[in-house]
Legacy VTK file of the C-alpha trace (Angstrom):
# vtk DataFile Version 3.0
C-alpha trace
ASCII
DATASET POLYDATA
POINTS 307 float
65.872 95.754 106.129
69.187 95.061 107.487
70.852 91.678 105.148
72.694 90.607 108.052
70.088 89.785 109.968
68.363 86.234 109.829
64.900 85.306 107.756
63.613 84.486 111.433
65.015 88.022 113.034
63.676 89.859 109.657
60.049 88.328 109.924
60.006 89.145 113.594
60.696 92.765 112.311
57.886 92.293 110.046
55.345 91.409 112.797
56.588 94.184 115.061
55.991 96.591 112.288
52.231 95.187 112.253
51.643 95.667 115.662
53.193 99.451 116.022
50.763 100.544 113.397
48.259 103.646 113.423
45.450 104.947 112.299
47.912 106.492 109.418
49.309 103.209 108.424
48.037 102.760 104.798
47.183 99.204 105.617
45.689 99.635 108.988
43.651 102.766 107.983
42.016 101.047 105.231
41.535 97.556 107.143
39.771 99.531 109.709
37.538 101.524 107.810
36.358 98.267 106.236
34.006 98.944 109.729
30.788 100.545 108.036
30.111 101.542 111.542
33.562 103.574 112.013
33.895 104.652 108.318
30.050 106.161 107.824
30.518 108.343 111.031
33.929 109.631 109.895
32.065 110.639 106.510
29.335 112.465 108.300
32.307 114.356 110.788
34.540 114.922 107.675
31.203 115.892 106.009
28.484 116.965 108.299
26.414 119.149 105.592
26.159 115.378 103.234
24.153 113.573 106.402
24.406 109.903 105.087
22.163 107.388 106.203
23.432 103.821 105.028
26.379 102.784 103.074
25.596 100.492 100.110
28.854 99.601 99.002
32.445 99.832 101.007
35.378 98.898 99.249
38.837 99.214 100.320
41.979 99.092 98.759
39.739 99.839 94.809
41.853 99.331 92.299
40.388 101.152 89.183
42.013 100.489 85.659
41.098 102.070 82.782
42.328 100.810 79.450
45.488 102.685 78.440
45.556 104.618 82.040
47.559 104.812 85.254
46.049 102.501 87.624
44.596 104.075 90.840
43.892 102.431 93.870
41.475 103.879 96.325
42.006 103.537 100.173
38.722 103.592 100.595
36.033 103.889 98.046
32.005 104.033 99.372
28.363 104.583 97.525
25.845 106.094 100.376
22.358 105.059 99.919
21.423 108.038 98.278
24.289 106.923 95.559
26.704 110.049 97.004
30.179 108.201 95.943
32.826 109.408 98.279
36.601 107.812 98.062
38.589 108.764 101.481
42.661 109.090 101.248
45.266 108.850 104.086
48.297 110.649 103.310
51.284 110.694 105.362
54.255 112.124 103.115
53.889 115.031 101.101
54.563 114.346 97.245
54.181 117.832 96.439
51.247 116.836 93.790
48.309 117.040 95.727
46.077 119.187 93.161
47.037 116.977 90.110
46.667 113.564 92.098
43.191 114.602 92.675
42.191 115.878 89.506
43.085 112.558 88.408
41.298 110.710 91.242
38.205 112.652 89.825
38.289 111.451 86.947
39.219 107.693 87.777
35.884 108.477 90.098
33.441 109.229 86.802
35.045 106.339 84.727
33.359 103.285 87.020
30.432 105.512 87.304
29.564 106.315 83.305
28.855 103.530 80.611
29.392 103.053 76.883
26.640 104.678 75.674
24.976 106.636 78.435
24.412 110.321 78.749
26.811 112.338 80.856
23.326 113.593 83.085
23.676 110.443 84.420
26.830 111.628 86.549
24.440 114.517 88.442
22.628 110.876 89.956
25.909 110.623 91.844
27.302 113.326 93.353
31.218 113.049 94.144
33.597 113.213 97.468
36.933 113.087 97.376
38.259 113.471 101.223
42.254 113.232 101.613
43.324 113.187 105.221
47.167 115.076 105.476
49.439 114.609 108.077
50.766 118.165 106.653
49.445 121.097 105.782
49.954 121.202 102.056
48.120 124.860 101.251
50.033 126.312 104.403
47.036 128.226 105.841
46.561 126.691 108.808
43.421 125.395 108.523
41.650 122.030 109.553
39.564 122.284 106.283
39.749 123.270 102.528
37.130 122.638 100.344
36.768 122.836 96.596
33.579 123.568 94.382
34.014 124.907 90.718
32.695 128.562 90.428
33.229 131.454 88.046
35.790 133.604 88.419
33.649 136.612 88.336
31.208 135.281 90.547
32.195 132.585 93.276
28.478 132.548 93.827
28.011 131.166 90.247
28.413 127.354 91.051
29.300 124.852 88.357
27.454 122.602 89.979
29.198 119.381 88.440
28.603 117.702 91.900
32.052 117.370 92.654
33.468 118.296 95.870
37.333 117.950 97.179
38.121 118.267 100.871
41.424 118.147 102.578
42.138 118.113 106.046
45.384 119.095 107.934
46.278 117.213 110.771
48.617 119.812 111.793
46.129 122.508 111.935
45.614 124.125 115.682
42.441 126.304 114.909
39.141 124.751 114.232
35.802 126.437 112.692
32.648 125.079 113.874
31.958 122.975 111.075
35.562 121.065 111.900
34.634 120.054 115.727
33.440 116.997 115.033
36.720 116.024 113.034
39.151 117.781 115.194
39.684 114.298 117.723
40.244 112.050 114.392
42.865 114.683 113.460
44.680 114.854 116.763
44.611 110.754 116.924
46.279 110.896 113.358
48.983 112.780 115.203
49.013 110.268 117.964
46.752 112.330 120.516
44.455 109.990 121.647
41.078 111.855 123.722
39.855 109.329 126.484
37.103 111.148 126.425
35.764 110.162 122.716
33.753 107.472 122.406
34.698 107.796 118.536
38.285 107.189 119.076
37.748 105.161 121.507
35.974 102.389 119.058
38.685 103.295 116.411
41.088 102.173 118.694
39.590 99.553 119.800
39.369 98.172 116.048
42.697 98.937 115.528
43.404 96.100 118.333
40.813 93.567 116.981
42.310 94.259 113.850
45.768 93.422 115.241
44.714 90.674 116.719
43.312 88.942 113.496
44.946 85.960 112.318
44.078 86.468 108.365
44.740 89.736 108.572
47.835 89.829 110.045
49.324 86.774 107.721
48.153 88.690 104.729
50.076 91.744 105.710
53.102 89.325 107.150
52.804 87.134 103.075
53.066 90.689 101.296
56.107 92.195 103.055
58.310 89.038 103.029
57.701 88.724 99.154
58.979 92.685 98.833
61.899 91.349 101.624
62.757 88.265 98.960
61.931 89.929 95.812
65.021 92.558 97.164
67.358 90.035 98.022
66.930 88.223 95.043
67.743 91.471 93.446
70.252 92.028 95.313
71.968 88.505 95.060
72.038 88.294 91.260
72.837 92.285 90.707
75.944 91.626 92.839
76.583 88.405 90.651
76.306 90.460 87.666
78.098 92.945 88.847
81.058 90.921 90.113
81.458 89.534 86.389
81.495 92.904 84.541
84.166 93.790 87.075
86.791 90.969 85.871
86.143 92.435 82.508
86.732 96.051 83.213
89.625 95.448 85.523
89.749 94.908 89.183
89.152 98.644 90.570
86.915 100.412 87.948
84.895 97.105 88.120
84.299 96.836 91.309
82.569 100.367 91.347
81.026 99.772 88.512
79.882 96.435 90.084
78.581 97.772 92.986
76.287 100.244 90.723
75.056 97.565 88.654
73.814 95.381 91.163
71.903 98.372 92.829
70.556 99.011 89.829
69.354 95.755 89.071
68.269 95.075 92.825
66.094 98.196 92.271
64.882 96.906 88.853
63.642 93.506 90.685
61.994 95.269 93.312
59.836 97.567 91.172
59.399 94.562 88.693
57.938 92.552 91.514
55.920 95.271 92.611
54.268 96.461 89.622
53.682 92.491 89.173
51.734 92.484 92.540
49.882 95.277 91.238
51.122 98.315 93.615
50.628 101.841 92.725
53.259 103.291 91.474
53.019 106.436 94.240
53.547 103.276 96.501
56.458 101.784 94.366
58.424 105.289 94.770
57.893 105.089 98.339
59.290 101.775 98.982
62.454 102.565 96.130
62.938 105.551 98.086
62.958 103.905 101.871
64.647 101.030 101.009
67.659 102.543 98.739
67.885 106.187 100.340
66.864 108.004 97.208
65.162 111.349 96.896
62.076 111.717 95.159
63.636 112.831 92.283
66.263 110.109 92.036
63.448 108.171 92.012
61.472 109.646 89.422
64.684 109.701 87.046
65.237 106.034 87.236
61.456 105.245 86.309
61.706 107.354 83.546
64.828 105.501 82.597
62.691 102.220 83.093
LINES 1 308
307 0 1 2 3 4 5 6 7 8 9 10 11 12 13 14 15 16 17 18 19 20 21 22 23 24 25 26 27 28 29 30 31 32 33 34 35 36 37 38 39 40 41 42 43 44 45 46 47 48 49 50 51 52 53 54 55 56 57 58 59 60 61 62 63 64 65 66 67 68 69 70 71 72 73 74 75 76 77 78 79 80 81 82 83 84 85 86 87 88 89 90 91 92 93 94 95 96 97 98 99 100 101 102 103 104 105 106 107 108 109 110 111 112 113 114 115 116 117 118 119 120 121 122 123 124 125 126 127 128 129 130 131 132 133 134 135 136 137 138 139 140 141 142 143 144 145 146 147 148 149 150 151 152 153 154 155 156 157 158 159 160 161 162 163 164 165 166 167 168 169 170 171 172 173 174 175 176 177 178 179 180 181 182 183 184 185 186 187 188 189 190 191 192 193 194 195 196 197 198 199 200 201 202 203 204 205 206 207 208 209 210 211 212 213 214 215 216 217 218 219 220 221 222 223 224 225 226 227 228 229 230 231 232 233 234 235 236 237 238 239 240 241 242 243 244 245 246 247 248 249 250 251 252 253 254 255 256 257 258 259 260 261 262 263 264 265 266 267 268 269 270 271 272 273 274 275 276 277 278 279 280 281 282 283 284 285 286 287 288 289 290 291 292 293 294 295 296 297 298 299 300 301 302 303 304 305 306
């Protein structure tokens, strides 16, 4: 966000960012699935075979921490009334770690689900969903749908049957099987495409808006992205003092570029300090670093490392 501009001309930024959100909004897609209405009749298109009934628990935004583990947080995280668990992902950019993200999100799954003590036949009571919703198509087939089950590699008809399933869907995709009809106008809205003629979209849109239009949610969202907007400038104010010091030492030229680089550095330090303090994941730290300072994903990850 531009420095230049005042708090009053940066906040109205804010708000406008609010209001031009979609379905694919990380915020907005998990404030309107909070819906049990809209999010158990996306779970029954996404997965028409699973036929849930009720939905016992809805939780979005889940932050699961295990002791001595990366934290996950869940976009959406639900247990049907036949205690089928299904978590339900948006993702926009392609981090090119799709398959390892969720084999971990499997796991984080199992770890709220098993206690100290209890026998691992206690995980076939609750059988597992993972859905991820792609604005790209990550396995470049060109399908809506893949879906993963654990078979043997001589026989794909030899199930595992650990009662895990992964599905991912491709926004981008242009041919649909039969099973993916029911999905295909939630897809084409995540792209933008609205169908006046879905009464599905239709109410998703129309929560979107009521959404919008909520006072507590729309100060929550307005309180958490003016402390990332001071937590930068405060960065940014005391890595330029820093810097501006080191650069009297080291002589006028070489410490002004070193100068610069320090207070970049340290605004970038404050900014994933103040994150990881408001307890973001870190996919969603990289993404901010990245926006906000121009980086690369790998820029990114080498600083972290640094960290």
């Amino acid at each position: 966000m531009n420095k230049n501009l005042s708090r009053e001309e940066q906040i109205a930024l804010i708000y406008d960012r609010w209001q031009k959100m979609t379905i694919t909004s990380d915020p907005m897609f998990g404030l309107v699935m909070q819906n049990k209405e809209i999010c158990l009749e996306l779970i029954n298109r996404a997965l028409p075979k699973l036929k849930a009934k009720k939905i016992i628990q809805l939780e979005s935004q889940k932050d699961v921490n295990s002791v001595g583990a990366r934290r996950v947080r869940f976009d959406v995280y639900v247990r049907d009334s036949k205690n089928n668990i299904v978590v339900i992902e948006m993702q926009v950019n392609d981090q090119k770690n799709l398959p390892a993200r969720l084999r971990y999100y499997q796991e984080q799954v199992d770890h709220g689900l098993l206690h100290p003590g209890e026998d691992y036949s206690i995980l076939n009571h609750y059988p597992t969903y993972i859905i991820m919703f792609c604005n790209f198509d990550y396995f470049g087939r060109g399908w809506a749908r893949y879906e993963f089950k654990l078979t043997c590699t001589k026989d794909h008809h030899l199930r595992f049957d650990d009662k895990r399933t992964i599905v991912v869907f491709n926004a981008l995709a242009k041919e649909f099987d039969s099973d993916d009809q029911a999905i295909k106008n939630f897809l084409a809205l995540m792209r933008n495409k609205d169908d006046n003629n879905s009464r599905f979209i239709a109410q998703i849109q129309s929560e979107i808006k009521r959404v919008k239009n909520d006072p507590e949610r729309r100060d929550g969202f307005m309180k958490y992205e003016i402390n990332l907007m001071d937590a930068k400038r405060k960065g940014l104010e005391e890595g330029l003092k820093e810097g501006r010091k080191k650069g009297r030492e080291e002589g006028l030229e070489e410490g002004r570029k070193k100068g610069l680089k320090e207070a970049r550095l340290s605004s970038i330090k404050d900014l994933v300090s103040t994150l990881q303090e408001l307890n973001i994941e870190p996919d969603v730290i990289k993404q901010k670093v990245s926006e906000k300072y121009h980086l690369s994903a790998q820029e990114v990850n080498e600083f972290l490392k640094e960290e």
